[in-house]
C-alpha positions as CSV (number, residue, x, y, z in Angstrom):
1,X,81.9,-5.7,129.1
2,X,80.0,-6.3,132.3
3,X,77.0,-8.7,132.1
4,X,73.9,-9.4,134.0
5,X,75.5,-12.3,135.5
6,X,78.8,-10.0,136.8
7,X,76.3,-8.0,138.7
8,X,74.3,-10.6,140.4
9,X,78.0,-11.7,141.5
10,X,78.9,-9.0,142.6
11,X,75.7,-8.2,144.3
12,X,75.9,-11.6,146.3
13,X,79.6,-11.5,146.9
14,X,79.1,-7.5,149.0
15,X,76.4,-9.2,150.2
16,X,78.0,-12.2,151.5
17,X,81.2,-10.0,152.4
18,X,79.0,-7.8,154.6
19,X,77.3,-10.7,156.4
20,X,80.8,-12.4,157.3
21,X,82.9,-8.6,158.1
22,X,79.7,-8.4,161.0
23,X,79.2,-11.4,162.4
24,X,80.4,-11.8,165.7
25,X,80.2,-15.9,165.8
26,X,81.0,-19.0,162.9
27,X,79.0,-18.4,160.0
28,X,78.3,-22.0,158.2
29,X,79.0,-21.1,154.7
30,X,76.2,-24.0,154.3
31,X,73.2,-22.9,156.0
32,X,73.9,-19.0,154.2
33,X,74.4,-20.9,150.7
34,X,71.0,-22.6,151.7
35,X,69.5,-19.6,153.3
36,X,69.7,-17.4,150.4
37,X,69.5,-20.0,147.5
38,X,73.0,-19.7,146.0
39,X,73.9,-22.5,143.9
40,X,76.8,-25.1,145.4
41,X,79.5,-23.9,142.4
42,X,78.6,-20.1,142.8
43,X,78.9,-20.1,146.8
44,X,82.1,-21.6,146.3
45,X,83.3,-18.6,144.1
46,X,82.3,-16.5,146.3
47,X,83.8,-17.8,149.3
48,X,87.3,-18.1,147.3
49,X,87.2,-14.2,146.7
50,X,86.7,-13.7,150.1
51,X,89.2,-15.5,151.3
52,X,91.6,-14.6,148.6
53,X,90.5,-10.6,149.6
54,X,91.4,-11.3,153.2
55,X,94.6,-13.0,152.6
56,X,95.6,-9.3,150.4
57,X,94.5,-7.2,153.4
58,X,96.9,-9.0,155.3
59,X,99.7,-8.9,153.3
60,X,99.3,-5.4,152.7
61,X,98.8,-5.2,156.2
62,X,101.9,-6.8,156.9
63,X,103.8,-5.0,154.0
64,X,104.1,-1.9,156.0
């Protein structure tokens, strides 16, 4: 069952994912955790899954 709170993830993580896949310098996870109010635990979840999604790009990547 997906809840309110899967949504609002899910909605900050594309969000977050989008930000990051376009930038063309560092991004300090800090000043967007700050900049868009996203709690310290939550930002941190979301930077995991991005990582973690990068890292299976590249062994996918790297697979064929």
């Amino acid at each position: 069952m997906t809840t309110e709170n899967d949504i609002i993830f899910d909605h900050l993580y594309e969000d977050f994912k989008n930000f990051m896949d376009d930038a063309d310098e560092v991004v300090s996870i800090k000043h967007y955790m700050e900049d868009n109010g996203i709690a310290k635990e939550t930002m941190f979840i979301i930077y995991e899954t991005y990582i973690y999604e990068l890292k299976r790009k590249k062994d996918i990547a790297n697979a064929k």
